[in-house]
C-alpha positions in Angstrom: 18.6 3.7 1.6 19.5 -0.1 1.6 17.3 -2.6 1.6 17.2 -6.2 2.6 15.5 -8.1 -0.3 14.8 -11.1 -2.4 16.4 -11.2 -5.6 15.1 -14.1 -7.9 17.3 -16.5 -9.9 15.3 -19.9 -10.5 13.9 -20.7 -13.4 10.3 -21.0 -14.8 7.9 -22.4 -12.2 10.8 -23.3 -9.7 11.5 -20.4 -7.9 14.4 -20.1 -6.2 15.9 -16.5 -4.3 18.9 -14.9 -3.1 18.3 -12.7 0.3 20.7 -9.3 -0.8 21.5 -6.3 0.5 20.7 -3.2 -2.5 20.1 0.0 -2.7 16.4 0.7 -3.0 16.7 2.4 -6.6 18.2 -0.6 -8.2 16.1 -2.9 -10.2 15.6 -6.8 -8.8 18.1 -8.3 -10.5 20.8 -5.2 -10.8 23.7 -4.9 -9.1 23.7 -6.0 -5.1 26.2 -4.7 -2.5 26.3 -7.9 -0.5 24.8 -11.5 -0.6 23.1 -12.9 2.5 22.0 -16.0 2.1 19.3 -17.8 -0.1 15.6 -18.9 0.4 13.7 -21.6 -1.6 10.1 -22.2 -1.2 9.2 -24.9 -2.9 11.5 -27.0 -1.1 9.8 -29.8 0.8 12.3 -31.5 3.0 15.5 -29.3 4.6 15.5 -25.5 5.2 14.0 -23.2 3.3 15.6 -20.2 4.9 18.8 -19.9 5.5 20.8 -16.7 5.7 24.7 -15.7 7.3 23.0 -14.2 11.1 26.4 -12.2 11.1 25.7 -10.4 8.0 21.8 -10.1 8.2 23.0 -8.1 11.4 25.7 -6.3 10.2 23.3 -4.4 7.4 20.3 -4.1 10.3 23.0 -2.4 11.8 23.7 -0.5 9.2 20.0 1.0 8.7 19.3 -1.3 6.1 15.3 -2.0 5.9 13.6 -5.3 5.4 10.6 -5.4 3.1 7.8 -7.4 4.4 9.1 -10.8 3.1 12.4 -10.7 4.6 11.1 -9.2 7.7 8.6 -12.6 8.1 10.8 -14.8 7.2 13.7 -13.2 10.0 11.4 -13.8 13.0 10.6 -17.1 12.1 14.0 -17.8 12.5 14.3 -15.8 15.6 16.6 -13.0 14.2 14.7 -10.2 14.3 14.2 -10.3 18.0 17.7 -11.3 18.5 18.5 -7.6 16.1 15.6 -5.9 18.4 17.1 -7.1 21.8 20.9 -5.8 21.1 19.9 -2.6 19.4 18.3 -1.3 22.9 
């Protein structure tokens, strides 16, 4: 199964994540099929989340499951009822 996670590259008390597409046996930091965009949280001004809508789709698609973080951060930005409305 894929899944639709963070994977985290900042360094110590400056977070900072890549939102990729992995298998669900891999480890956080092993090898990802495909990069979708980033998300930084301890940015103050500019966007925290941002992620390529084509290829967030293309793995939802797919079958590719969101864990709880991605999936919160997707319908803040409105994508997972965009994915919702065109898969019925």
């Amino acid at each position: 199964m894929v899944k639709i996670r963070l994977q985290r590259v900042g360094t110590k008390k400056r977070p900072f994540y890549r939102v990729v597409a992995i298998d669900h046996r891999k480890r956080r930091d092993g090898a990802v099929l495909d990069n979708l965009g980033q998300y930084q949280p301890v940015l103050v001004s500019g966007e925290q989340f941002n992620v390529d809508e084509e290829k967030v789709m293309k793995w939802l698609n797919c079958g590719a499951q969101p864990t709880d973080t991605i999936l919160n951060l997707l319908k803040k930005q409105g994508l997972w009822k965009k994915f919702l409305s065109a898969s019925s």
